[in-house]
Every structure is written in structure tokens, then in C-alpha cells.
N, C-alpha and C positions, 0 to 999 in steps of 0.2 A: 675488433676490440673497440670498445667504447671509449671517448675521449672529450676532456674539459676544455681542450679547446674553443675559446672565443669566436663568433663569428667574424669574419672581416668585415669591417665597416663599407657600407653601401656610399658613400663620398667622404671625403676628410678636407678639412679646414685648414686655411691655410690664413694664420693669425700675422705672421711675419717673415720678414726673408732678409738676411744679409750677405753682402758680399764683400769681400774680404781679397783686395787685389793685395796687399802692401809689397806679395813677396814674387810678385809678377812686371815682369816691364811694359806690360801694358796700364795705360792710364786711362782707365772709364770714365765718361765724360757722363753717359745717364744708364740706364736699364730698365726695362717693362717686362710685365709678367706675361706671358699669351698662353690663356686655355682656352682651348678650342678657336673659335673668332674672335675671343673678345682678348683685352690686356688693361692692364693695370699700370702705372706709372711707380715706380721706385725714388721717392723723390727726397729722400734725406739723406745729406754728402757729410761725413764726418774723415779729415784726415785719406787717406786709400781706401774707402769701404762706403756702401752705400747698405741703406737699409730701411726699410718701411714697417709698419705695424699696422695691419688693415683690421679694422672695427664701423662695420659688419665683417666676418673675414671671407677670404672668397673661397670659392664651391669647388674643391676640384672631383667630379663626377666621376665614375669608373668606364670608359673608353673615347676618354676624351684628351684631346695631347697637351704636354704639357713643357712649358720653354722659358729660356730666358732668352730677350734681344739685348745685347751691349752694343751702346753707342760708343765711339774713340775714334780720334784722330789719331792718321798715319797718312805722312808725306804732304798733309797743309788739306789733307782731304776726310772728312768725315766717311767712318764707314761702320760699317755694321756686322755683328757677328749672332748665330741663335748657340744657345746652349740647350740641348734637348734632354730633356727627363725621362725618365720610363714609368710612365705609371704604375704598370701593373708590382714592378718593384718595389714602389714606395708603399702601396697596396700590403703588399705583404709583409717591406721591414717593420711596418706600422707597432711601433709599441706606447700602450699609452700610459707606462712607467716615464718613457724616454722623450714624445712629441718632438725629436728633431730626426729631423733626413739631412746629410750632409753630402754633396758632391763636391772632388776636387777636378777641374778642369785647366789645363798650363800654369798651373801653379794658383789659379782664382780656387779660391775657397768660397762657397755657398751652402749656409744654414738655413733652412724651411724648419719654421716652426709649424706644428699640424698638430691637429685632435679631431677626435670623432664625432664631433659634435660644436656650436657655435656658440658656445660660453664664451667669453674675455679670458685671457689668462688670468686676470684677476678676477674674474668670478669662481675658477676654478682652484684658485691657491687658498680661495677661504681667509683669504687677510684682511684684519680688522678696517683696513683703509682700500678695500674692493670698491670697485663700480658699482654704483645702483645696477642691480639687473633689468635687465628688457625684459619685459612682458614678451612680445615676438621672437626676444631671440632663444629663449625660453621652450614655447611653444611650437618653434623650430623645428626645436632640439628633440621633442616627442613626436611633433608632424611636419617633417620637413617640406612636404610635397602635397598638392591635391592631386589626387592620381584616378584617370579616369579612363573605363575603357569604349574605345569607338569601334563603334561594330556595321559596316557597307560594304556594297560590293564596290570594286572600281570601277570608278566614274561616275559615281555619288555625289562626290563634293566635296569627300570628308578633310583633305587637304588644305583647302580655299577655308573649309568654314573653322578649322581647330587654328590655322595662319590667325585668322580676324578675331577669333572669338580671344586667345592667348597669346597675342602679337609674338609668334615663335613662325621661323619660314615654313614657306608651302613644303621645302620638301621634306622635313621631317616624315611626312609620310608620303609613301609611291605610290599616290592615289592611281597612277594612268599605268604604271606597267604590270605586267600580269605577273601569276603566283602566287604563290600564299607566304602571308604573313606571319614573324615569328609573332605571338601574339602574348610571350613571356618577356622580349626584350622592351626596356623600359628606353623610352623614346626620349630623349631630356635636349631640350636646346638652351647654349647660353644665353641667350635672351628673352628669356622665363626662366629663372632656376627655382621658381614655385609651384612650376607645374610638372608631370609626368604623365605621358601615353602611351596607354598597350593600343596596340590598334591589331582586328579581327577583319578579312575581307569578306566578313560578310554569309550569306547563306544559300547554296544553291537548289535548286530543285533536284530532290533523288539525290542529292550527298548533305548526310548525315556526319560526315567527318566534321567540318569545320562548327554545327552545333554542339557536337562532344565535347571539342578543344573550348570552347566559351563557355560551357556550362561546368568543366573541370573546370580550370582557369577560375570563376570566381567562387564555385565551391573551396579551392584549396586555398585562394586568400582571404575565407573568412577565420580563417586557423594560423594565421601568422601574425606575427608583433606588429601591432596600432602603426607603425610608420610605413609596412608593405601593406595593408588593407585598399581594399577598392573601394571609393569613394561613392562612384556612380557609375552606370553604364549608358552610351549614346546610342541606342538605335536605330540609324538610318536609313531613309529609304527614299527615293526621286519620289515625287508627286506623279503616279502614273494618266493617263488620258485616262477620261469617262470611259468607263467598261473594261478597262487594263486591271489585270490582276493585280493585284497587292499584297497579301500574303503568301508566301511560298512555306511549302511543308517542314525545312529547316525552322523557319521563323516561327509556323505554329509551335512547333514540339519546344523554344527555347520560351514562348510567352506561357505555353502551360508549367513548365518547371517553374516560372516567374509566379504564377498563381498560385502553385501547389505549396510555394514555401521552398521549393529544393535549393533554389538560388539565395535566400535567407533575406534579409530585409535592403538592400543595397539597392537605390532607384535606378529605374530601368526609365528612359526619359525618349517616346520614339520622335524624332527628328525627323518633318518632312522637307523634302529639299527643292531647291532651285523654284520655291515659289514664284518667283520672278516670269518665269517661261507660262505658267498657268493664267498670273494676270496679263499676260501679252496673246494668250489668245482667245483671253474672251475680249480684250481690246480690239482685237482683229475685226470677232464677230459684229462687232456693234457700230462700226462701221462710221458713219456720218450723224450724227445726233442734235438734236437741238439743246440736250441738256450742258449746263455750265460745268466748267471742269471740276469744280468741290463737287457737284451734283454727279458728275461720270464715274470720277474716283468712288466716291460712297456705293455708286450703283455696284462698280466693278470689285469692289470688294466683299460686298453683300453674296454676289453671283460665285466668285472664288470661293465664299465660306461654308456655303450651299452644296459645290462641286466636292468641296473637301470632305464634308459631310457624310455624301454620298459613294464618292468611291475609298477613303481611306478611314475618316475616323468612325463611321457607321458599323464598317465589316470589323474593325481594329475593337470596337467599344461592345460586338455585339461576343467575339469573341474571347477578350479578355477581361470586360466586367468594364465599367462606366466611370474609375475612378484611376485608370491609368493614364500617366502624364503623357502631354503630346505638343508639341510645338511647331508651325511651319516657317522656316528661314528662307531666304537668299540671300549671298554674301555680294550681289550686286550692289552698286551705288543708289542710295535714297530709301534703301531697306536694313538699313543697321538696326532699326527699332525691332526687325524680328528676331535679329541675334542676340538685342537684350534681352525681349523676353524670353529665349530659350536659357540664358544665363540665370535669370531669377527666377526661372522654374526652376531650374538645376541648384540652386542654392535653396530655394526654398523646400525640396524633397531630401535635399542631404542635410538639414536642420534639421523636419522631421524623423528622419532616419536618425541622428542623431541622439535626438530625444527616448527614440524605442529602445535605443541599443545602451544608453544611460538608464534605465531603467532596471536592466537586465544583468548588467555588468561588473567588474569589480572598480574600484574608483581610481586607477590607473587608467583602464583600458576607457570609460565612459570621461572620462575627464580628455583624451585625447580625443573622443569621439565627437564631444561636444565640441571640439574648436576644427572636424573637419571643415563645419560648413562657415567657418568663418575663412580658412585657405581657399574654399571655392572663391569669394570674394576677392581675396589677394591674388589668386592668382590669374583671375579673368582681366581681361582689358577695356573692356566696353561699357561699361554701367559704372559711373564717378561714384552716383549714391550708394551702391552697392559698398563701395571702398569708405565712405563716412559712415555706411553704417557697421562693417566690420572695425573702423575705428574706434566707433563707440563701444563694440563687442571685448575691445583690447582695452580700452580705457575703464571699462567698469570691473573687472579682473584686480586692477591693485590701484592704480595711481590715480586715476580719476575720480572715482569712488570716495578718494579721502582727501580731497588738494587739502581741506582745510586742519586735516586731524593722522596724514601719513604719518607713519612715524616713523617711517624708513628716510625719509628728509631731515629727522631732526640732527642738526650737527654734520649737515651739509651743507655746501654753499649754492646759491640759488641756481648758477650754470650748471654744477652736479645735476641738480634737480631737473631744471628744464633740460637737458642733455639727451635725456632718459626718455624725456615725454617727445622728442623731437624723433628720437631714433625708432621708436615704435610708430609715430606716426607714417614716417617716411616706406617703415616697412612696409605697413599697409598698402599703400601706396604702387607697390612695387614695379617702380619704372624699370625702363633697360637703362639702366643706370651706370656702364663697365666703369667708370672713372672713379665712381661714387662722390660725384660732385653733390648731391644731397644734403649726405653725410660730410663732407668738408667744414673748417674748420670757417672757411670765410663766408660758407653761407649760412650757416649757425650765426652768425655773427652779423650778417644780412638781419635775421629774422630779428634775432635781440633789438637790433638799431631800428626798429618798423615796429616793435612792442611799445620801443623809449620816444619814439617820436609822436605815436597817437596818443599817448598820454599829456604829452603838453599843450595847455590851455583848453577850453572847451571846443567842442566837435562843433554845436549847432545843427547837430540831426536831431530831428525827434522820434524816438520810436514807437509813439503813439499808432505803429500800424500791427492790426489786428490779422492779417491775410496774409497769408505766403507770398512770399515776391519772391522767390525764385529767379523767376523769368528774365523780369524785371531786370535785376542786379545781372543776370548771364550777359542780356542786351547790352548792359553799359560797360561788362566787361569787355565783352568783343567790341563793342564800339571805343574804348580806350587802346584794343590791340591794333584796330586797323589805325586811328590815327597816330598812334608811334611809327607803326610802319611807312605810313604816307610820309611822314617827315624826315626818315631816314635819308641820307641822300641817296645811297646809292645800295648794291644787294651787299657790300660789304664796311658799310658802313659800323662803327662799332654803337652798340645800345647803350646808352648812358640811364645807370640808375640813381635819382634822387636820393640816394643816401650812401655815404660815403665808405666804401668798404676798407676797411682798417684804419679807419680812425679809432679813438679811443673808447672802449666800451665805459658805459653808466654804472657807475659806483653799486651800487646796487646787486649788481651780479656778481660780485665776490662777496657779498651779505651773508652770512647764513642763515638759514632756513628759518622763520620762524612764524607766529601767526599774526597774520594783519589785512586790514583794507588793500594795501600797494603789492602785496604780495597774491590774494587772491586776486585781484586785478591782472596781474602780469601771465599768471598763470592761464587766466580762463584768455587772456588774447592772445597770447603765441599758440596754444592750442588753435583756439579759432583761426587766427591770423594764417597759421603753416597751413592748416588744412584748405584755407579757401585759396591761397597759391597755389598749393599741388593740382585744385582742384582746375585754377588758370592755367597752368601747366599740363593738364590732361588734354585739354581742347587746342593748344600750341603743338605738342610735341607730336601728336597723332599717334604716336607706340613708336616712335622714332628712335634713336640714341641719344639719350640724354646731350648737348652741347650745354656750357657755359654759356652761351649766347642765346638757347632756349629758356632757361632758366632766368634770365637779366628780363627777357622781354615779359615772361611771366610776372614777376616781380615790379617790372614797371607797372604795367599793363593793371594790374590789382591796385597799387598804390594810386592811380590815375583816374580808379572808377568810383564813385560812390559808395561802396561796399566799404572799403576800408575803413570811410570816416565813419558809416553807421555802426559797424561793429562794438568802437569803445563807446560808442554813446548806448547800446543798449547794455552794454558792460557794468556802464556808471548809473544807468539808472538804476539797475539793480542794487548794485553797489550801496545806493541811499536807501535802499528801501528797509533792509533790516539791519539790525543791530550783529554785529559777526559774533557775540558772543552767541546770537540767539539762532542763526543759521544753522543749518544743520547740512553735512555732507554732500545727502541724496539732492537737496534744496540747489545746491551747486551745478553738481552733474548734470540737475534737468532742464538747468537754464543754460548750460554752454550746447544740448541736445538741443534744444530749441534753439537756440539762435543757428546753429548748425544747419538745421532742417528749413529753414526759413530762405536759406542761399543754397540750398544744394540743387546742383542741377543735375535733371533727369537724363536720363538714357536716350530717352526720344528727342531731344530738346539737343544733341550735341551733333549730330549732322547737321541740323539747319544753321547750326553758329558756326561750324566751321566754314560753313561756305561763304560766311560773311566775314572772313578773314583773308586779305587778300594776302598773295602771296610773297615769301619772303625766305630765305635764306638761313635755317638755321642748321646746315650739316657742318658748317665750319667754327672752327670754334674763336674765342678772344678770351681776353684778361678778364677776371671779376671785376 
């Protein structure tokens, strides 16, 4: 018998949690949330109860565990107790008339508030006095995930390269033990909850099985709701020796369904591997040389590209047609530049797919389609530009688009406003953030006091420069990281930042919203301002866990380099040049685009700065 039954949500949200000792004799000193690896801190004490309200809210995934730790003292000794959850339970009582789960455990009462989806509870109550909505959290909420399938046999790589490319651990997948892979279960680690992996071992000669299973597999996710859709597919394969075969019969029969149209428009992207081992042995070959090392390198690359030519993308191009994407990687050190370009290949094919299927579509489904290939971007870790330019993807959606003329601002006060722009930026961004130091209150409040400061008195930049300096400003950033570091005394030394956190915020921020010179101004620098720390922050953290002490040195480290003061001078020159009555929107948006693009750094460009950061100390954390 047929039934109305609602689907069960694929993860549920976890917006708040209270704990409610008053009628227990135990006396909670703190509590943290733990899913899976990661935890959250419970940090507001009222009376016997603690309770928190997380905005972003966190992910909790379907087999992933779920707990609470209490901290309390008994006998002058701190200890520790977990309370465990059942997921699958909460799973099921899920009603989204109800959004609470209640456990009583020795008399502690604990309420999770939960929904299916990452609205604010005040986006969802519909009240006149709701949150600005996020653009991101929005977007989320229709495409939670870029979900990609990787298709090798073991001992490919594909482990090493999905680790580095999605800073998620190696063993997410069992690249080295044998067996076949469920290639339905959805692979999610806490530390990417933007990404998702089906992972396929691959194709053997004479079994036809495991091409069946991938070729069903993405036929039947072009038939399900925009947030289980496959985004792309990796096709893998080692770089074999000259005269090594390379196609195997599984792999023809799956690139002819790819031509035929069976597979439907989803980029099929083939990934060669372990490049690295190819240019070590024509380095072998070549022995003793007279030519200079820029000179060997260019030789030895020329000779790899030759080789690759010939034994993979010749027979790959002769039999699948000339216009299918291919890329070769090692996730060796001093080769990160070919994991970027595999990454913006990969965005740039699921853009264009995106584009076909917007086309084709009804404006639900194309409207999600169009912003898969903006989650390719969120959710990769390698390519900073890539993250500016899916920022600008977000920005020109609602808020960006109109700093001058929103009207969703009007009759808000200016922190509303920047709030909003702060919290989509960040998304984008998407570090392993478990604290959500990001999103905290004092580092909001960081950024406002680095708006308020570059505004007083004149800069004395000129931005009379015509040329991208990129580079340029990278250099003087990491040259501002290392000498913080050098001055540090010691590896535990605390970072001191230049601007005094919780002091008293500038009048101004309680303003409401209205239109003016000081108010564009503010707006186009904390934009710029956030995103070119994230972007210092990219090159400090290396895909690390966020610390406070990461984020301090970031933050120094920007305010130390040049960049900072030039920003509001190209700010303000704008600023004079037209009349704001006579400005117009677009006019805005293209000059914080531009200044944007002027300091972003490349992909290739972020191995050589790291190395010029010497070492230091940020798993531990300190005070803001």
C-alpha cells in the first residue's frame, strides 16, 4: 500500500542544546557536543543549566555518533562523564512540527533543538524581527554537499589525492585493502561537511560487474532530488610505462555509455596519477647534463608531456573524441599545482554542466544546478581563487549586487547587515572550523575594529597601479608572517594582535542602515578586509583545525603587510570619484571584484609561500 510518508532527512541540524541539571546533585562545571571527531563547546551557564545556540548550526550526518562530555568536580578532582545518543533514533523521532529531541539521564535533562535543514530558527518562524538570511545558508539548504564519484582500482592514489584535494583523512577511503566498494554509501567526514564520496574500485579486465554498478549508480542519480545528484565523476588511472596498456575493456564499455549520452551530462574528469614517479624517470634517464636546472626542469617536462601523449591521452582522445577532460596529478610535495588544476577543471566542467542542465530544466531544479559548481569551490581546499571567486558567485545572488540600494537592510542596523555578509563569506571559505571560531562573536568584532581603524586619517598609498600585484602583496604577506614568528619568543609564546579585542565598538555599528559615502565605504572593506585574512589564513592553517592562535597570526600577519593600508586607499579613491547619487550598484560590485582580484593568490603561487613560512606552533590554542 502506498503511503505519504515523508522521507527521512539525509542529516538534521542541530541549532541548540540545553542542559538542565537543577534536579540532579551533580554540579556541571562545562559540556561539549562530540560528533564523530569533532566537538563543540557549550559555553553559556545560566543558574543549574547550560546551553548554547550554534549559528551556523552543526551537521549531525546519518552514521556518525553522537555525545555529550560533562565536565564536574567530585572529591577536589575534575572528571568527566560522555552521554551518548542514538542517532538512528533521533533520525526517526525527527518531527518537523516538534524540532526538539529530549533525553533524561540521572535526573540531567537535555533538549536539542534540530530541523532538516540550516535556516536560523528565526528564519524559519517568519518574524517580522528575523535574521537577514544567508545567501549560503540558504543554498545549503537546497545543495548541502558537492558530491562526487571517484572511480580506481586500489593503489591508484585515490585516498592521498581526495585527503589533499578536500582536506578530509586518507582513510575515508581503503584505497590499499582489497574488495569491493559499496559504491551507494555516501563517504562524509567531519572535517569537510561540504563534501560527499561514493567511491567505485575501479574496472577490471573481463568483469563487467563493477562497470554495471557505475553506470546504474549515475544513471539513477540523475532521477533523484537536486541535493542527492552527482555532481562529477573522477576517473582514475596510474600513469602506465611507455607501451603499458591503459585502457581496459570495463573502462572502454563505461567511456562509450559517457559518449553515447547514457550517463547523461555529469563530467566524467580522467585523472592521471602519481605523475611524480613519470618525471623521476626520465630524470633518471638524462643522467648528467650541462643544461641549468630552469633548463632541465622545462626539458623534463616537455619529455613527460610527450610521454603522456603517447601512451594515455592519444589512445584516451582517439577513442573517446578530443574534447574529454583529463588531468595529471601527484599528491607528492612541490606538485600541488596539479591538484589545482585538476580542481578547476573540475569546477569548470561542472559550471558548464550546470549551464546545460539550467537550460533544460524547471527553475527549482536549474537554480540548484547552477550553484553545484559554486560547492565544487567550497568544498575543495586547494585553490584560495577559486574560494574568491565562488565568493563573488554568493555575493552577486542578493547582497553584493545592491550594497547601495538593498532593501532588505533598510531598518536594520549596520552589525545586522555586515553579520550576514561576514557569515556567507566565512562559508565560502570553509575551513575545519569544529569551534566555529570564524563565526564567533569576538572575531566579528576583530574584523569591525580593522574596518574602524583603516579608516582614520589618510593611508598614503597610491593606487595609481595598473597591473596585478598579486604576487607582490603574497610576498609581503608571508614576509609579515615570518617576522611575527621570528619575534615570538618562544613556540608557546601568546600572538599579540594590534587591535584590542573587546574593547568598545564604534558608534556607528548600531546606525541603521542607510545610504551614504561611510556606509559604502565600510561595507566594500570588511568585505575585502575578511576575505583577504581568510585568504592569510589559507596559507597559515594548511587545512589544519582552525586554533585561535591560527586565526591571531592571520590577522596580525595582514594588518603588518602593505595590503591592508592599500586596500582603503583604493577604497577612497573611488569613493571621490563619483557622486553616490550617480553610482550605480553594478559600478560597486566591479570595483570590490577588482580590488579583490588584484590580491588574490593563485593556486600555484601557495606551495612556494608556504615554504617561506617558517615553522611554528599553531595546534594549541590561547585567548583572543
Amino acid at each position: 500500500m502506498a503511503t505519504n510518508a515523508p522521507h527521512p532527512p539525509m542529516a538534521l541540524y542541530i541549532h541548540g542544546i540545553t542542559i538542565d541539571f537543577s534536579k540532579s546533585k551533580t554540579n556541571i562545571a562545562s559540556a561539549e557536543v562530540r560528533i564523530g571527531e569533532s566537538y563543540s563547546p557549550i559555553e553559556h551557564r545560566a543558574a543549574k543549566s547550560l546551553r548554547h545556540a550554534y549559528s551556523p548550526p552543526i551537521v549531525l550526518s546519518r552514521g556518525y555518533s553522537f555525545a555529550l562530555r560533562m565536565h564536574y568536580k567530585k572529591h577536589f578532582r575534575t572528571k568527566h562523564e560522555d552521554i551518548a545518543f542514538d542517532p538512528d533514533d533521533m533520525f526517526r523521532a525527527y518531527n518537523p512540527s516538534q524540532r526538539e529531541y529530549s533525553k533524561v539521564y540521572n535526573n540531567i535533562t537535555i533538549v536539542v533543538k534540530l530541523s532538516s535543514d540550516a535556516t536560523t530558527e528565526a528564519e524559519q518562524s517568519g518574524s517580522p524581527d528575523q535574521s537577514l538570511p544567508s545567501t549560503t545558508l540558504e543554498m545549503f539548504t537546497r545543495c548541502p554537499r558537492f558530491r562526487i564519484l571517484v572511480i580506481g582500482k586500489s593503489g591508484v592514489g585515490k585516498s592521498s589525492l581526495i585527503s589533499q584535494a578536500f582536506g578530509v583523512e586518507k582513510k575515508i577511503i581503503a584505497d590499499d585493502e582489497p574488495g569491493e566498494a559499496n559504491i551507494d554509501k555516501e563517504l562524509i567526514s567531519t572535517r569537510n561537511e561540504r563534501f560527499v564520496l561514493h567511491d567505485s574500485k575501479g574496472f577490471e579486465a573481463g568483469d563487467e560487474g563493477n562497470f554495471k554498478i557505475a553506470r546504474d549508480f549515475i544513471v539513477h542519480r540523475r532521477t533523484m532530488s537536486p541535493e542527492h545528484q552527482l555532481h562529477a565523476v573522477w576517473l582514475c588511472f596510474e600513469i602506465p610505462r611507455a607501451g603499458g596498456r591503459f585502457l581496459e575493456t570495463g573502462t572502454e564499455d563505461f567511456l562509450k555509455s559517457k559518449s553515447s549520452g547514457e550517463l547523461g551530462n555529469v563530467p566524467v574528469i580522467i585523472v592521471l596519477t602519481k605523475y611524480d614517479l613519470l618525471v623521476d624517470r626520465i630524470e633518471r634517464t638524462l643522467g648528467r647534463s650541462l643544461l641549468s636546472d630552469k633548463d632541465r626542469k622545462e626539458f623534463v617536462k616537455t619529455k613527460a608531456e610527450a610521454e603522456l601523449q603517447d601512451t594515455c591521452i592519444g589512445p584516451l582522445e582517439r577513442f573517446a573524441g578530443p574534447d574529454i577532460p583529463h588531468a595529471m596529478i601527484s599528491t607528492e610535495e612541490d606538485y600541488e599545482e596539479t591538484l589545482a588544476h585538476l580542481i578547476q577543471i573540475t569546477e569548470q566542467c561542472v559550471g558548464q554542466h550546470s549551464a546545460s542542465e539550467a537550460s533544460a530544466t524547471a527553475s527549482v531544479a536549474q537554480h540548484s544546478a547552477s550553484e553545484a559548481a559554486v560547492m565544487s569551490s567550497i568544498a575543495q581546499r586547494v585553490d584560495p581563487g577559486l574560494k574568491i571567486k565562488a565568493s563573488i558567485e554568493v555575493g552577486k545572488k542578493k547582497y553584493w549586487k545592491a550594497l547601495k540600494s538593498c532593501p532588505t537592510f533598510k531598518k536594520r542596523r549596520m552589525w545586522e547587515c555586515l553579520h550576514v555578509l561576514h557569515t556567507d563569506i566565512v562559508n565560502v571559505w570553509n575551513f575545519h572550523d569544529p569551534y566555529h571560531h570564524l563565526d564567533s562573536q569576538d572575531f566579528r568584532d576583530m574584523m569591525l575594529k580593522i574596518v574602524d581603524k583603516m579608516e582614520v586619517g589618510p593611508t598614503g598609498y597610491s593606487t595609481n597601479i595598473k597591473t596585478p600585484i598579486s604576487m607582490v602583496s603574497a610576498i609581503s604577506v608571508v614576509a609579515a608572517i615570518a617576522g611575527i614568528v621570528s619575534a615570538l619568543a618562544g613556540p608557546a609564546a601568546p600572538i599579540v594582535v594590534p587591535i584590542a579585542v573587546g574593547a568598545v565598538l564604534a558608534t556607528w555599528v548600531y546606525e541603521i542602515y542607510q545610504i551614504s559615502h561611510p556606509v559604502l565605504r565600510r561595507f566594500m572593506a570588511y568585505i575585502i578586509h575578511l576575505t583577504l585574512v581568510l585568504q592569510t589564513l589559507f596559507i597559515v592553517s594548511e587545512g589544519q583545525e582552525l586554533t585561535r592562535r591560527a586565526i591571531k597570526l592571520a590577522v596580525t600577519s595582514y594588518l603588518a603587510s602593505p595590503t591592508s593600508k592599500e586596500v582603503p586607499a583604493w577604497i577612497q579613491d573611488y569613493d571621490e570619484q563619483l557622486n553616490i547619487l550617480e553610482r550605480a550598484d553594478c559600478e560597486i560590485l566591479d570595483k570590490i571584484i577588482d580590488v579583490m582580484q588584484r590580491y588574490k593568490i593563485d593556486a600555484a603561487q601557495i606551495s612556494k609561500l608556504r615554504a617561506d613560512v617558517p615553522p611554528v606552533d599553531l595546534s594549541s590554542d590561547e585567548p583572543w
